[in-house]
C-alpha positions in Angstrom: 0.0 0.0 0.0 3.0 2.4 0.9 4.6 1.4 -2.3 2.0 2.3 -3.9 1.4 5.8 -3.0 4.7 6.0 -3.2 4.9 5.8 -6.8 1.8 7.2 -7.6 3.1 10.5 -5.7 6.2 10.2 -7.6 4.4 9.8 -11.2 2.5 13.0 -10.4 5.8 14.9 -9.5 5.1 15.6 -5.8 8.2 13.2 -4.9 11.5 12.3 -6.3 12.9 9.0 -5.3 16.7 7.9 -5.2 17.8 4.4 -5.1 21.1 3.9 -4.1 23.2 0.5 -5.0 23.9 -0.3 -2.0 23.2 -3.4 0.8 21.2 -3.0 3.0 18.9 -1.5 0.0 18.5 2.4 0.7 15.9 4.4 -1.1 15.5 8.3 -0.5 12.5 10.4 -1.0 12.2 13.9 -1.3 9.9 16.4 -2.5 10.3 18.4 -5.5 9.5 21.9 -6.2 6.0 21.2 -7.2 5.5 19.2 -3.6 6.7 21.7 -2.0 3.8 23.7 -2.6 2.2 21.9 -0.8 3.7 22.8 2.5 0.9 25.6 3.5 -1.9 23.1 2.9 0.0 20.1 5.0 0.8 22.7 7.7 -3.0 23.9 7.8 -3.7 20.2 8.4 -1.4 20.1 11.4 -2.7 23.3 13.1 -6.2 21.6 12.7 -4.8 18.3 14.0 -3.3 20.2 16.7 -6.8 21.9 17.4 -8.6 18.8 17.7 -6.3 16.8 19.8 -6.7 19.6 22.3 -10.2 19.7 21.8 -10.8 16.4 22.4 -8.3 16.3 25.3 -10.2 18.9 26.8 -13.7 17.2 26.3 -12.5 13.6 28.0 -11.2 16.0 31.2 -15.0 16.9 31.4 -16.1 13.4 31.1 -13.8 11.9 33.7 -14.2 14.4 35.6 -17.7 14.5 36.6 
């Protein structure tokens, strides 16, 4: 499953992937210009991931504590 959102993320040019000929295998990934736009968006995602987790932290303090 990785694999394949792997590749399908490097087909549409959000990653680039290095193999390096080595043992153990090693395979980098890194984002490319184009993925790199999408920083603002992933970062939005966070602050709203961070929001919730409080949130929620915050609403099971109520519950045990009644």
């Amino acid at each position: 499953m990785l694999a394949l959102q792997l590749k399908e993320l490097e087909s549409d040019g959000v990653i680039e992937k290095t193999i390096y000929p080595v043992m153990p295998p090693r395979t980098d990934y890194k984002l490319t210009a184009f993925g790199k736009t999408l920083i603002p968006v992933i970062k939005s995602m966070e602050e709203w991931g961070n929001y919730y987790n409080q949130r929620k932290i915050a609403k099971d303090n109520m519950t045990t504590s009644n």
